[in-house]
N, C-alpha and C positions, 0 to 999 in steps of 0.2 A: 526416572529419578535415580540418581544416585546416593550411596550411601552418605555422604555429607549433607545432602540435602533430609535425610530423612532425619540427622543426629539434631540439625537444626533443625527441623518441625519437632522434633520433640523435645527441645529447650527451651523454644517460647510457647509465652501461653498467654492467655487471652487478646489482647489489642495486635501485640507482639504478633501473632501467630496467624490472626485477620491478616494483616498489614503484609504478611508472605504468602498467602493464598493470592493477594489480589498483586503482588508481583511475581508469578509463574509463570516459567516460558510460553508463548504461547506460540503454535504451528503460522504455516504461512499464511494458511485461509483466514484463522481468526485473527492474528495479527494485520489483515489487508482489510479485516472487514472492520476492526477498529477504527481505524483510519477515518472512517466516515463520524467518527462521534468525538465531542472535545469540543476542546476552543476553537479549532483549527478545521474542523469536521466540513463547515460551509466551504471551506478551500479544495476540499475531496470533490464534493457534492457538485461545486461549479465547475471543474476539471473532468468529471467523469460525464458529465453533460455534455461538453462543450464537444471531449471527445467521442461520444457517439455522434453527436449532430454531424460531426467530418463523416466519421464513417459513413453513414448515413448518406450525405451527398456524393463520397466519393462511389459509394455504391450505385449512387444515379449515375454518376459521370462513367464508369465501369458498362454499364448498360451500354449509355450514349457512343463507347467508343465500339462496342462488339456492331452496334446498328451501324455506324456508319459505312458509308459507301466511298467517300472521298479521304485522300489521304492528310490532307490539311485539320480538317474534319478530328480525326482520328487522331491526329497528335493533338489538338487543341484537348480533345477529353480522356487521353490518355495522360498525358505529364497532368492535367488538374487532378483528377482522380487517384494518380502515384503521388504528388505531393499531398493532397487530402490525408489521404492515409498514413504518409511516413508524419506528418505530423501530429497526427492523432495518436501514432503510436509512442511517438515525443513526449507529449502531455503524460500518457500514461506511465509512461517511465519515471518521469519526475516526479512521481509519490513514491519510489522505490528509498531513494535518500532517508526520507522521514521516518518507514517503514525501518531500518538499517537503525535510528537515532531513536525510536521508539524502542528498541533492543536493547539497545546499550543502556540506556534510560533503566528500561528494567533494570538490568543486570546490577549497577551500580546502586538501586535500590535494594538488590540482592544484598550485593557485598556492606552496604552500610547495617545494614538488620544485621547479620554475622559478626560485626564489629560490636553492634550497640550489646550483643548478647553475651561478647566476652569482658567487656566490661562491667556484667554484671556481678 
């Protein structure tokens, strides 16, 4: 926390001062782990499902291509197993945007409290 930030915790007070607690930065974990709650929470929930179930098969297909014996064989569950996964990986990236929009969000909850405080 920097000093601006502390001059402001100490000029607001009661609601005021809630209302800056509950927009403080927050790291990446907890900010990822937000993500799952809200209006928009079920949209994490379906998305982080969806991508382990790839993982998941691609990790069978991953198997199925070390066991095989034939080379036909072998590309059939190697490229499904590589796309399994790069697409999972896809999924999971596309909460990154939010996570990025969920910051800014803050921030500009930040700068509005600083504003409303010198207009007192």
């Amino acid at each position: 926390m920097n000093k601006l930030d502390e001059l402001i915790r100490d000029a607001l007070q009661g609601e005021d001062r809630a209302i800056l607690d509950n927009t403080e930065e927050l790291g990446f974990f907890a900010l990822g782990l937000s993500q799952f709650r809200g209006k928009l929470g079920w949209v994490t929930w379906v998305i982080m499902i969806v991508q382990s179930v790839m993982f998941l098969i691609g990790l069978l297909c991953a198997v199925r291509f070390f066991q095989s014996t034939e080379v036909l064989e072998a590309v059939k569950w190697g490229i499904s197993g590589a796309v399994l996964w790069i697409a999972g990986i896809n999924l999971k990236l596309s909460l990154t945007p939010q996570m990025q929009a969920d910051r800014v969000i803050r921030e500009i909850k930040r700068v509005e409290l600083m504003l409303a405080s010198q207009s007192r």
